[in-house]
BALOBA-1460 file (C-alpha; in Angstrom, 3 decimals):
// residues 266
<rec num="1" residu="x" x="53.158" y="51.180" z="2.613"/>
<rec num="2" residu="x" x="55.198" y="51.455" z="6.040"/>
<rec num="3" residu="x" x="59.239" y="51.888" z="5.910"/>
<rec num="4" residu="x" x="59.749" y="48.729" z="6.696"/>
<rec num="5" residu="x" x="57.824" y="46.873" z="4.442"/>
<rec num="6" residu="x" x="60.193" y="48.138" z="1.416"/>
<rec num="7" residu="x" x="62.930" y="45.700" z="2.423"/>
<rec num="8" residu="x" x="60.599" y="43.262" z="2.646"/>
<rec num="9" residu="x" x="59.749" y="43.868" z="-1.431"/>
<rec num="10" residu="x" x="63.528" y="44.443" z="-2.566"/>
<rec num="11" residu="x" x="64.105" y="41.143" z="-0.797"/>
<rec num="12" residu="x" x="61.073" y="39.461" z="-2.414"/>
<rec num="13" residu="x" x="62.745" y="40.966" z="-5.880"/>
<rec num="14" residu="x" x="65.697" y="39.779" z="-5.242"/>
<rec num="15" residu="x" x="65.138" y="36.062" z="-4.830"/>
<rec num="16" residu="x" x="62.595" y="36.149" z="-8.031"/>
<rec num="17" residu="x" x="66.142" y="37.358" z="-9.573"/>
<rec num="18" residu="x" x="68.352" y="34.830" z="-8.212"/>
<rec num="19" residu="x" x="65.537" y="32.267" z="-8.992"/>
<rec num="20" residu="x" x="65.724" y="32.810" z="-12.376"/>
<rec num="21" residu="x" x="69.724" y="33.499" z="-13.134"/>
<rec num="22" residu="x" x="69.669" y="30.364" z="-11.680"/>
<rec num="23" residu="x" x="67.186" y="28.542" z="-13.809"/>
<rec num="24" residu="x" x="68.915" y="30.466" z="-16.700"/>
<rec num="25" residu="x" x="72.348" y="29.242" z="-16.076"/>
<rec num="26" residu="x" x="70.997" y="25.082" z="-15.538"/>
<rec num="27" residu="x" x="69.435" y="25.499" z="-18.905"/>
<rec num="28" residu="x" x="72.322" y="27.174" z="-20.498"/>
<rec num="29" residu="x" x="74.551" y="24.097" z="-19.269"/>
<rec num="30" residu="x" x="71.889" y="21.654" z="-20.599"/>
<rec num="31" residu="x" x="71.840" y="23.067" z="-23.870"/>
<rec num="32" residu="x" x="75.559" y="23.290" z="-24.305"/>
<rec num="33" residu="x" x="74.953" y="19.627" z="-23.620"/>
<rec num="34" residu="x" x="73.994" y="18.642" z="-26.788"/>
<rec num="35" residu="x" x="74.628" y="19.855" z="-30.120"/>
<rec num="36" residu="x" x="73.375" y="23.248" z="-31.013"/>
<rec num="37" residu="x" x="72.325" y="24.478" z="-34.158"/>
<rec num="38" residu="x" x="75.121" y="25.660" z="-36.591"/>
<rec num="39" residu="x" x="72.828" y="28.323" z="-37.895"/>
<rec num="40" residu="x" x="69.553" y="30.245" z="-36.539"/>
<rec num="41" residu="x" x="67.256" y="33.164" z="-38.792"/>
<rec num="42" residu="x" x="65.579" y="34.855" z="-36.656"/>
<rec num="43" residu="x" x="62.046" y="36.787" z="-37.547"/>
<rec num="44" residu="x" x="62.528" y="40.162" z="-35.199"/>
<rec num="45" residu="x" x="58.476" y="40.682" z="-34.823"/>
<rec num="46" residu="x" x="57.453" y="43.137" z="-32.391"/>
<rec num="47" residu="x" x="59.198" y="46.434" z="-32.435"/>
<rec num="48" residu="x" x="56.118" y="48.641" z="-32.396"/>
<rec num="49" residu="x" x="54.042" y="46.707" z="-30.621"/>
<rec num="50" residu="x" x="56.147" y="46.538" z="-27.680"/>
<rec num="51" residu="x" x="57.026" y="50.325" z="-27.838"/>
<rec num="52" residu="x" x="53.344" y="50.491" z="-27.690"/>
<rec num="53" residu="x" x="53.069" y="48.326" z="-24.659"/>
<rec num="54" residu="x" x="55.250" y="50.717" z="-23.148"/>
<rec num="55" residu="x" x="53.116" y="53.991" z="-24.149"/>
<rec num="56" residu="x" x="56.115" y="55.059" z="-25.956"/>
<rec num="57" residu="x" x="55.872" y="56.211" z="-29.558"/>
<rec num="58" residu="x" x="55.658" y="53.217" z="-32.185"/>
<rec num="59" residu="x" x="59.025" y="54.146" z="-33.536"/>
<rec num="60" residu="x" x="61.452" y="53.948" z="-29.862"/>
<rec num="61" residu="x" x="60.602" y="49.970" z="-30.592"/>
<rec num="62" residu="x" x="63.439" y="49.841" z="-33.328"/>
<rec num="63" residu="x" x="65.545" y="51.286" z="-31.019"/>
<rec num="64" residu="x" x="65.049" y="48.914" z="-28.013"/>
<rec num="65" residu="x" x="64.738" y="46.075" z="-30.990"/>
<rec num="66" residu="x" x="68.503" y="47.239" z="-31.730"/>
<rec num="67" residu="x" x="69.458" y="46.689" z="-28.213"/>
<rec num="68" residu="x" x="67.864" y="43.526" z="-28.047"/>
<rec num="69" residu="x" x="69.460" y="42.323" z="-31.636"/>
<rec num="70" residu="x" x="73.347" y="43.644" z="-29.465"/>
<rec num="71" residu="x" x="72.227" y="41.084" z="-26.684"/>
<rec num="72" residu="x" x="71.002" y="38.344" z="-29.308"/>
<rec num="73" residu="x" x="74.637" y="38.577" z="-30.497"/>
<rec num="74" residu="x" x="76.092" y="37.593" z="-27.247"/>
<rec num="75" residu="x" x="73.846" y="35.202" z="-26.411"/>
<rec num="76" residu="x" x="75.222" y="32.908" z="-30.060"/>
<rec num="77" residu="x" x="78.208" y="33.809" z="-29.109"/>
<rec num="78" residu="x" x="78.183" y="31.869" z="-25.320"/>
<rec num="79" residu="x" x="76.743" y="28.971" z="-27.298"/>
<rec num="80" residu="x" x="78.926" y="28.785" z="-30.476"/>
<rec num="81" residu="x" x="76.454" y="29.698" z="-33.182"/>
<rec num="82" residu="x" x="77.954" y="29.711" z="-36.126"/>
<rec num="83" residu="x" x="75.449" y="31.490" z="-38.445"/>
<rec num="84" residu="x" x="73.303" y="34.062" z="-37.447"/>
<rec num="85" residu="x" x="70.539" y="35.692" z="-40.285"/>
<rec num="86" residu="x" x="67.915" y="38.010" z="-38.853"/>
<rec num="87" residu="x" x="65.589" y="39.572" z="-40.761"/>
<rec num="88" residu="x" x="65.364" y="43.310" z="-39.926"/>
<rec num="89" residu="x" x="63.868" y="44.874" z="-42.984"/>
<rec num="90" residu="x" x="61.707" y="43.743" z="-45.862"/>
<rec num="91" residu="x" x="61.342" y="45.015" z="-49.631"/>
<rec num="92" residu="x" x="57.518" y="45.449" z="-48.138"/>
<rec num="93" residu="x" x="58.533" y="48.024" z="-45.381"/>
<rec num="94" residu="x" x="59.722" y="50.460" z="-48.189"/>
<rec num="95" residu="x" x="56.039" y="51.446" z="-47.702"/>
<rec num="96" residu="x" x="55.784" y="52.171" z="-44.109"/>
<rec num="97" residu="x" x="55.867" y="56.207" z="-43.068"/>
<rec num="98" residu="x" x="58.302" y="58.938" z="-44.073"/>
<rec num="99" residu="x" x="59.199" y="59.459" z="-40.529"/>
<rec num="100" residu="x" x="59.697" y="55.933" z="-39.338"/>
<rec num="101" residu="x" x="61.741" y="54.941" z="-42.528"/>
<rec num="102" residu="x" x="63.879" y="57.833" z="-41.524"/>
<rec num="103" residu="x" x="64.397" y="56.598" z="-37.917"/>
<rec num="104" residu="x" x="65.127" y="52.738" z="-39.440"/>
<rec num="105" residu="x" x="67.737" y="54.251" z="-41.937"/>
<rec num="106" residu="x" x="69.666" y="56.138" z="-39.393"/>
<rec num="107" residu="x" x="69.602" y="52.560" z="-37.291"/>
<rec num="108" residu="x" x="70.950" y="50.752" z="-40.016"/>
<rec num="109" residu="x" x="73.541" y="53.290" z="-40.889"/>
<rec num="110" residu="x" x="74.881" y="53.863" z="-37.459"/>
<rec num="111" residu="x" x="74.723" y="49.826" z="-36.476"/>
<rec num="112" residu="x" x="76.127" y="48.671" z="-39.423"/>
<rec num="113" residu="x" x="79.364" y="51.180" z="-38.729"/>
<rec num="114" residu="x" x="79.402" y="50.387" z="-35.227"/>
<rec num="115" residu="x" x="79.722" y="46.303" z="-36.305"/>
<rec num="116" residu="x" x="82.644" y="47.734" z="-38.721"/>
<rec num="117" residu="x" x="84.223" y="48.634" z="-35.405"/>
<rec num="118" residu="x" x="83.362" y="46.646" z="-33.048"/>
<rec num="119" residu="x" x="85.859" y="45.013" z="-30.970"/>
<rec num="120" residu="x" x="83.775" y="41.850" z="-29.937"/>
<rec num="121" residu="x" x="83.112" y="41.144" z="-33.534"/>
<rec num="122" residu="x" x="86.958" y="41.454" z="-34.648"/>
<rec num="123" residu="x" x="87.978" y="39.078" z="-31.691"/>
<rec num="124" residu="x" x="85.536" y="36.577" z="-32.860"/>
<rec num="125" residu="x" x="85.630" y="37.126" z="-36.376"/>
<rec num="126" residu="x" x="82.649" y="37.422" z="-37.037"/>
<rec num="127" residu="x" x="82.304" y="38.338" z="-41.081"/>
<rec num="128" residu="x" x="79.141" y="40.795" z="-41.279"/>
<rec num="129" residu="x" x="76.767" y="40.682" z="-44.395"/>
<rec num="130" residu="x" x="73.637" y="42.397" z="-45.293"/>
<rec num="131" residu="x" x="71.328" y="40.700" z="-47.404"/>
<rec num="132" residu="x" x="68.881" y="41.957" z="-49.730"/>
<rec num="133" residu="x" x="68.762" y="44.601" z="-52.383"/>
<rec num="134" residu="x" x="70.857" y="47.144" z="-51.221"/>
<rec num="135" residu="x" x="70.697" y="49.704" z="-54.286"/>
<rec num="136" residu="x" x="67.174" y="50.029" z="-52.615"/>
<rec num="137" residu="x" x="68.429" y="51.829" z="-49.391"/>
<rec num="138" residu="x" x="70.115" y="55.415" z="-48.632"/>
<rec num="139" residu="x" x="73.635" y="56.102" z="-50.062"/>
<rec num="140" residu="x" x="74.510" y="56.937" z="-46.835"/>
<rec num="141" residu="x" x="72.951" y="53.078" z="-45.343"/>
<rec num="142" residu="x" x="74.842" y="51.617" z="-48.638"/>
<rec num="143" residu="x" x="78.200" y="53.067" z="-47.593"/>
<rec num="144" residu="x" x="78.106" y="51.815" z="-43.994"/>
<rec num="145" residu="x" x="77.215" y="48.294" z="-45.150"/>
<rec num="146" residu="x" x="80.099" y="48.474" z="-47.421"/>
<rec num="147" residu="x" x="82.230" y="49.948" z="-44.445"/>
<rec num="148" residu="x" x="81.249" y="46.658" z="-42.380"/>
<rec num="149" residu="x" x="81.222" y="44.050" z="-44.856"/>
<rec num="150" residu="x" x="85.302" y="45.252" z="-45.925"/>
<rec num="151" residu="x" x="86.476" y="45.731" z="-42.523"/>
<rec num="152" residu="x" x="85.529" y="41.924" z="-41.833"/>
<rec num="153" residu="x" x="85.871" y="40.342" z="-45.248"/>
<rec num="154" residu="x" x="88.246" y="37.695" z="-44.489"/>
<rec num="155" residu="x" x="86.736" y="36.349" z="-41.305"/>
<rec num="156" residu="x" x="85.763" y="33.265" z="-41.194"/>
<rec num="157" residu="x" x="84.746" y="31.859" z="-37.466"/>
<rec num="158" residu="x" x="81.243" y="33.167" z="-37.079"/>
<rec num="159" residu="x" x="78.568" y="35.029" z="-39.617"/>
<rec num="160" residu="x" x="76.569" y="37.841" z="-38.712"/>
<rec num="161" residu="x" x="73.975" y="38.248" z="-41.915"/>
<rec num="162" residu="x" x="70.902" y="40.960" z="-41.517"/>
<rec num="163" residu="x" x="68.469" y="40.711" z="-44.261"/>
<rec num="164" residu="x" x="67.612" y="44.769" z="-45.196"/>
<rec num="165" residu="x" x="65.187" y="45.455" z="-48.315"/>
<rec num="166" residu="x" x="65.030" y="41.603" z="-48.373"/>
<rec num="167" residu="x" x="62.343" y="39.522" z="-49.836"/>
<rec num="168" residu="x" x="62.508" y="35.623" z="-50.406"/>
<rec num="169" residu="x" x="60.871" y="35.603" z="-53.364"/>
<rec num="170" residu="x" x="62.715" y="38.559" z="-55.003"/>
<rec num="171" residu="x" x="65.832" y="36.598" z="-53.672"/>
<rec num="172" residu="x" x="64.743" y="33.654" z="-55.770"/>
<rec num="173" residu="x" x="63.478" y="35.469" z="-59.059"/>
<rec num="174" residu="x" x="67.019" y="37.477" z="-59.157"/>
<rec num="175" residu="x" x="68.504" y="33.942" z="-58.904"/>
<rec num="176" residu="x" x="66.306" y="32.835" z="-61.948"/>
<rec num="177" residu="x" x="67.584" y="35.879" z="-63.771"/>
<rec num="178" residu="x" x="71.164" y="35.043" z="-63.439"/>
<rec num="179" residu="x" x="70.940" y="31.691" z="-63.984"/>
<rec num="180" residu="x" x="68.868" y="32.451" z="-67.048"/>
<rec num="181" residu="x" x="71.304" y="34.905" z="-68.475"/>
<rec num="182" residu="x" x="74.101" y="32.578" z="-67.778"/>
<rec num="183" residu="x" x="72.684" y="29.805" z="-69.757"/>
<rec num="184" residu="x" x="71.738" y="32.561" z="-72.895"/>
<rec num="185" residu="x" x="75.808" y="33.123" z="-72.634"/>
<rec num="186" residu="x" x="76.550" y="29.190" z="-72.750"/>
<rec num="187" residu="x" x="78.294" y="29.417" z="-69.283"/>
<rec num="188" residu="x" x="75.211" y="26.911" z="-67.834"/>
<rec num="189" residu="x" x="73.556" y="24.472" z="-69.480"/>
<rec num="190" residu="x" x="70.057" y="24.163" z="-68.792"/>
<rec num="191" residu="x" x="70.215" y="19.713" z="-68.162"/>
<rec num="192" residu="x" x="73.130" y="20.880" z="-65.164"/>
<rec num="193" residu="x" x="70.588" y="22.887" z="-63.365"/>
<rec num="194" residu="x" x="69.573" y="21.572" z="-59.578"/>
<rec num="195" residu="x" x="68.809" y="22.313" z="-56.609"/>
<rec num="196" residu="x" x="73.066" y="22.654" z="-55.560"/>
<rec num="197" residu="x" x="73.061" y="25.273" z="-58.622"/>
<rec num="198" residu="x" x="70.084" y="27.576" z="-57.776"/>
<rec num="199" residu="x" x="71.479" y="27.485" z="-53.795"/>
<rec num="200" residu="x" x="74.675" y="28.781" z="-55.528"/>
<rec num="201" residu="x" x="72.864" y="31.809" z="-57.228"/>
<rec num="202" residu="x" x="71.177" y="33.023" z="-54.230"/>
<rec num="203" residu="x" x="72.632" y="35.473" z="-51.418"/>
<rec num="204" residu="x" x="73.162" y="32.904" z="-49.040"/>
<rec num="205" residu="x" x="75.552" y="31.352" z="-51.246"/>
<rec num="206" residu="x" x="77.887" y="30.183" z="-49.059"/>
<rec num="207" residu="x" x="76.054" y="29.328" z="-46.362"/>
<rec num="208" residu="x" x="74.848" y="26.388" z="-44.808"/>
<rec num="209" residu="x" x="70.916" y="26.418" z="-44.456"/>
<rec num="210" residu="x" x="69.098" y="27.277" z="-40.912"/>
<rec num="211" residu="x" x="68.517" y="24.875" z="-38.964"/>
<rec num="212" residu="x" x="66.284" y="26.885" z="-37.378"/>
<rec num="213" residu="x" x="63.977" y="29.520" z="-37.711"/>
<rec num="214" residu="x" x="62.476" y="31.599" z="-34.800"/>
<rec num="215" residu="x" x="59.925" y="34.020" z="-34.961"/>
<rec num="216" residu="x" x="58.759" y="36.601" z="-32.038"/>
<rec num="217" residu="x" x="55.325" y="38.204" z="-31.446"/>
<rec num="218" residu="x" x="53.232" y="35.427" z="-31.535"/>
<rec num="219" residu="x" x="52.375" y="35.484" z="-35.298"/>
<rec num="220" residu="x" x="52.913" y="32.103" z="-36.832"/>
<rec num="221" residu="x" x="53.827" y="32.919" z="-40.113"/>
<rec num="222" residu="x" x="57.231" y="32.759" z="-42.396"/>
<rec num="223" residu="x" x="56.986" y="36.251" z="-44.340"/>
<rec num="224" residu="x" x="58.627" y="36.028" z="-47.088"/>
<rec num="225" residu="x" x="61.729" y="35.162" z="-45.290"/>
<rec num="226" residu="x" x="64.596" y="32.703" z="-46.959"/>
<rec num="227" residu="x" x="62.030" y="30.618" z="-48.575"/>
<rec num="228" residu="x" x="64.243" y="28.040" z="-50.401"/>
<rec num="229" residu="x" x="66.897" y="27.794" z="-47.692"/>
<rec num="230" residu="x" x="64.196" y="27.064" z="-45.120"/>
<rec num="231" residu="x" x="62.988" y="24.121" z="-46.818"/>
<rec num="232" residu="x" x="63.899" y="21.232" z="-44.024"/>
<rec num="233" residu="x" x="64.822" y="24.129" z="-41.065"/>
<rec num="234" residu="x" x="62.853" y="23.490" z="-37.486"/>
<rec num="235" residu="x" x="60.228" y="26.500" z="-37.035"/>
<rec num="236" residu="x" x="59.848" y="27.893" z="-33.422"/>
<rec num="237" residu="x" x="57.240" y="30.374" z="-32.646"/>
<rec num="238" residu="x" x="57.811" y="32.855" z="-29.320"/>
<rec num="239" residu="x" x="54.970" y="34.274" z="-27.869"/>
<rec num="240" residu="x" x="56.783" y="37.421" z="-26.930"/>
<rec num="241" residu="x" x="57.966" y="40.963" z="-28.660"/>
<rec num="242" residu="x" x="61.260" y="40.693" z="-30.435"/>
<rec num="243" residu="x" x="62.749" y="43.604" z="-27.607"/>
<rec num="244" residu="x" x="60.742" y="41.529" z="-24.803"/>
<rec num="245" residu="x" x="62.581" y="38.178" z="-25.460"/>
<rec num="246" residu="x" x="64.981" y="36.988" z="-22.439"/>
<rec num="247" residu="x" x="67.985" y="34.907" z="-23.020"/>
<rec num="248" residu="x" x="65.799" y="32.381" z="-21.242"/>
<rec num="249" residu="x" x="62.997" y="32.522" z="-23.984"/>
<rec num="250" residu="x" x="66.280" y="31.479" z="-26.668"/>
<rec num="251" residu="x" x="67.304" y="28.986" z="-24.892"/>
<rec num="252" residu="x" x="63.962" y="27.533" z="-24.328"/>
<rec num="253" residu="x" x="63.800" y="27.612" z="-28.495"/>
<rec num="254" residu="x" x="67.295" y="25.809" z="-28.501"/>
<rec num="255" residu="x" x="66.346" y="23.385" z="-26.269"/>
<rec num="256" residu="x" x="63.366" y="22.898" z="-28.604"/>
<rec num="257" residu="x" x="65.214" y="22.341" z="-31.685"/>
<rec num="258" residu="x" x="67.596" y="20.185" z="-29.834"/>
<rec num="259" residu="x" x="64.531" y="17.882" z="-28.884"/>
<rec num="260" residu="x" x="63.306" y="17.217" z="-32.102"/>
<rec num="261" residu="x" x="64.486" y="14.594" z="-34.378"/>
<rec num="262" residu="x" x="64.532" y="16.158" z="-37.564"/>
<rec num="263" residu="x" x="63.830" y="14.539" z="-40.858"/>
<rec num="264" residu="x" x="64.815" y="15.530" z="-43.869"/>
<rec num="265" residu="x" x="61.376" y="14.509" z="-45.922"/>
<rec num="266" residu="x" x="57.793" y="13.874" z="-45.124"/>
């Protein structure tokens, strides 16, 4: 290509950029609009796939799916999210390859310390959870979600939850044990229990349920993923990796939920 067609390109580039910052910042205003949802759980799907896409090893996905999840972050925050729950590691990926169990561990154990000290999160405080059973992870993974969930115990403006070693049925049988050894003990009695009393026994106790639920990659499916709490939440499927998705592609899933009219029943 001749010298001075280059220009010609960067230019082209350029106004497909402005383009969309544009179309990105009319949708942003049209979302904030409206009521947004006070909580999202969000299915990261994708990692390796996308890596893949790229020619890169399977395993550099968690990596740019632990950039993405920093930008995600940022994004609720610009539209006053309350409550955000993503699932980043099931009881079921126990099973997945020495070496790319190692790679997610040292993830987990470096994110979770960098949320501990993060100054973005202690500005907004932003209380950060994990979710799931813990005793299943490294000592070393167990002591940096301990680190993070102290050092923002007592806030109480926005929730930052990430399921690890999570499973929605395991959530919901350990609820079944407790509640089952609390009524052997007398403390419950079996005619009290409903649906307030098992949501009171599970991990989300304290939260309010999603209102939404967005999965990436295309797959249409729930996973095992907060089962009872997603009983009446809106479902949004994005045809795109978890590290691919654009702050556009959220918003359009806002906007989504935003257009429904959602009914608590049939």
């Amino acid at each position: 290509m001749p010298p001075r067609q280059r220009p010609r390109t960067d230019l082209t580039e350029g106004i497909v950029d402005g383009v969309y910052k544009a179309y990105e910042r009319r949708l942003q205003a049209d979302v904030l609009s409206a009521p947004v949802p006070r909580h999202v759980a969000i299915i990261m799907d994708g990692n390796r796939r996308f890596a893949e896409s790229l020619g890169e090893e399977a395993t550099a996905g968690h990596t740019h799916g632990k950039d993405k999840l920093e930008e995600l972050l940022g994004w609720c925050l610009q539209l006053q999210i309350r409550v955000l729950t993503v699932f980043a590691f099931s009881t079921e990926n126990l099973t997945r390859p020495k070496e790319e169990l190692e790679v997610l561990m040292d993830l987990f154990e470096e994110n979770f310390r960098r949320a501990g000290d993060d100054e973005r999160v202690h500005r907004n405080r932003i209380r950060v959870r994990a979710l799931g059973q813990i005793d299943l992870l490294p000592k070393a993974v167990q002591e940096a979600i301990s680190y993070a969930e102290e050092r923002t115990r007592g806030y109480d403006q926005y929730a930052f939850n990430l399921a690890v070693a999570y499973g929605g049925r395991q959530e919901i049988v350990h609820a079944i044990r407790r509640i089952a050894a609390d009524a052997m003990q007398g403390t419950l009695q079996p005619a009290d229990i409903d649906e307030s009393v098992v949501s009171r026994y599970l991990y989300t106790s304290d939260l309010p349920d999603p209102d939404l639920i967005l999965r990436t990659s295309g797959e249409e499916r729930i996973s095992n993923f907060l089962l009872w709490q997603l009983a009446y939440a809106e479902l949004y499927f994005a045809d795109v990796y978890w590290p691919g998705m654009r702050k556009l592609d959220f918003l359009r899933a806002i906007r989504s939920y935003q257009r429904r009219q959602r009914r608590f029943g049939t």
